[in-house]
N, C-alpha and C positions, 0 to 999 in steps of 0.2 A: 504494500500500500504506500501510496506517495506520502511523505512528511508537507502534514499541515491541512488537508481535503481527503473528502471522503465519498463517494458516492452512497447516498443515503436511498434512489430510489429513481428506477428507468423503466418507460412503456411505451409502447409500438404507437404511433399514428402516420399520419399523411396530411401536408400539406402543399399547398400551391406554390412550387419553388421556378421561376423564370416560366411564367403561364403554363408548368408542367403538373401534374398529381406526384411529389414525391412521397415514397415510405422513409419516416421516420424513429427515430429513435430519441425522447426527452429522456436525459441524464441527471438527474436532481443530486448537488453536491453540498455540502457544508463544511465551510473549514473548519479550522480547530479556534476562532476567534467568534464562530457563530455566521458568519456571514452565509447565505445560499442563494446560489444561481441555479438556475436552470440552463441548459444546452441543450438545442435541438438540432440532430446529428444524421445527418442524411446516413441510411444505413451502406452505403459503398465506403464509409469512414468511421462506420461503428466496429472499429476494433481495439482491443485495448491499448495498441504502442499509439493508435492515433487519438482518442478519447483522452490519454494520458497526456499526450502532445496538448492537443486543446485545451483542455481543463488547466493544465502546468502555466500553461502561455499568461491565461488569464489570472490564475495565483497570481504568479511571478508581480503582474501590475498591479492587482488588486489590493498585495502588501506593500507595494512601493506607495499606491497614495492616501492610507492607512493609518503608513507612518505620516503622514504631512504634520 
């Protein structure tokens, strides 16, 4: 498990991505400060080295303006 988020809770939908019907995947995460987002994850990028990627990315910023 990544230091600092957690994925707390993911389900299947579909939405309208570039006038197309994409299948989705929402990733519900919380870090260890309380904060949670949600990511909605086109399933051709629902795997975990990329979820990991995504979700890390937006830690990474999310603690930089935190600390402000």
């Amino acid at each position: 498990m990544p230091d600092g988020w957690r994925v707390v809770n993911q389900r299947a939908t579909e939405d309208l991505v570039s006038g197309r019907w994409t299948d989705l995947m929402v990733v519900s995460v919380v870090t260890d400060d309380g904060t949670t987002k949600d990511f909605r994850i086109p399933d051709a990028n629902y795997t975990p080295d990329k979820v990991a990627a995504i979700v890390g990315e937006w830690f990474e910023r999310q603690q930089m303006v935190s600390g402000l």
